[in-house]
C-alpha positions in Angstrom: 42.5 -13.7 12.8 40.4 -10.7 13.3 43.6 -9.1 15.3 45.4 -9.6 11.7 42.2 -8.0 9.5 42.1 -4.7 12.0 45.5 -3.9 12.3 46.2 -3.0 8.3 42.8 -1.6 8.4 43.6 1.0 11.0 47.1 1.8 9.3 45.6 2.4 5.7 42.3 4.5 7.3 45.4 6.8 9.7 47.4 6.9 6.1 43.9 8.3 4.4 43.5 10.7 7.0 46.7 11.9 7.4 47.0 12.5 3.1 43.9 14.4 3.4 44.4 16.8 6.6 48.2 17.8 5.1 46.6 18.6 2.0 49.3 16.2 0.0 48.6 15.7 -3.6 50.2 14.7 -6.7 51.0 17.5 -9.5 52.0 16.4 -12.7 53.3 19.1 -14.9 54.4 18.6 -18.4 57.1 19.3 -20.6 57.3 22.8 -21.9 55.8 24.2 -18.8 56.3 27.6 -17.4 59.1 27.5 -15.1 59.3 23.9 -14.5 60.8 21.0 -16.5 58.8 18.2 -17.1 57.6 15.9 -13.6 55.6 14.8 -11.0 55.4 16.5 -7.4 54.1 15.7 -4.3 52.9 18.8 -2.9 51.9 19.3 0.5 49.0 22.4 1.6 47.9 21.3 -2.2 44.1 22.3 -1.1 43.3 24.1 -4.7 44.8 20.8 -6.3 42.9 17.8 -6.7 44.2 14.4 -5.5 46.1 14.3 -8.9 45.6 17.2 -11.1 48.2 19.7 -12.8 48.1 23.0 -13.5 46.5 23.1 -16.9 43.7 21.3 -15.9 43.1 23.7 -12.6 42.8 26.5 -14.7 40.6 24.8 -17.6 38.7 24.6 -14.6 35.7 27.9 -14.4 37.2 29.0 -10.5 40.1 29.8 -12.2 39.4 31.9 -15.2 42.3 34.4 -15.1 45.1 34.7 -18.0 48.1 33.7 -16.2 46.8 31.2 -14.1 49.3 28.5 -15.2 52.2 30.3 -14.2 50.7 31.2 -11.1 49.8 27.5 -10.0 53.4 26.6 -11.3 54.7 29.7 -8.8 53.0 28.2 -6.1 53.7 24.8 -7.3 57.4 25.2 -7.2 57.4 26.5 -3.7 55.2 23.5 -2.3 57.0 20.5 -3.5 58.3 17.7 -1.4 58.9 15.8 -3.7 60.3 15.5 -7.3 59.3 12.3 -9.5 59.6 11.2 -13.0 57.5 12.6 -15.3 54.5 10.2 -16.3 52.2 11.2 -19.4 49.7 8.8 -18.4 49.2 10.6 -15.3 49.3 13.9 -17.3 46.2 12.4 -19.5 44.5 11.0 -16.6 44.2 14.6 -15.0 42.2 15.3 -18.7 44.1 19.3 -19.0 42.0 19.7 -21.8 38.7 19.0 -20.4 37.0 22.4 -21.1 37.9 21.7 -24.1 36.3 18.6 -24.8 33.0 19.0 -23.1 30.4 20.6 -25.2 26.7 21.2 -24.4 24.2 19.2 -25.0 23.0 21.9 -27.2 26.4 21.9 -29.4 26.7 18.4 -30.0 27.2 17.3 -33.8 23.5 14.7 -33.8 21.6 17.4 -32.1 22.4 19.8 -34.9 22.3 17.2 -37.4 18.5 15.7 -36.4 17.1 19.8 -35.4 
């Protein structure tokens, strides 16, 4: 029984290590992108990538201030794909591209202004 229990354990710890030493990650670029139409890649030597992120939210991100870093990541993005999936919005949302966006300081927050 414990021959049964180590065996998948030791196949989905090699799978772990091997998805993180070849740097694959998912990409999830949306419609209307630069360059690309609208889907999901699997992208090996993806190190600037997060497990799933796409390009909008790496450059919403402060390391990546400049102007046209969208249609840089989706340069680079293009040539590193493996793999071509269907486009998924939830996945899009989940990577939150609009982060920056959202998150205020504490300092700017509607109640804070409202109580000062």
């Amino acid at each position: 029984m414990k021959l049964l229990l180590q065996i998948p354990t030791v196949i989905v710890v090699l799978l772990i290590l091997t998805i993180w030493l070849a740097g694959l990650r998912l990409v999830v670029v949306p419609p209307g992108s630069y360059r690309l139409t609208a889907t999901t890649a699997l992208v090996f030597q993806g190190h600037g990538y997060r497990l799933l992120d796409s390009p909008q939210a790496m450059c919403n991100r402060p390391a990546h201030p400049t102007r046209d870093c969208d249609a840089i990541a989706t340069n680079k993005l293009a040539k590193t794909a493996l793999l071509r999936l269907p486009y998924s919005q939830w996945l899009y949302e989940y990577t939150e591209p609009d982060r920056s966006k959202q998150a205020k300081l504490i300092g700017e927050t509607p109640l804070r202004s409202s109580i000062e």
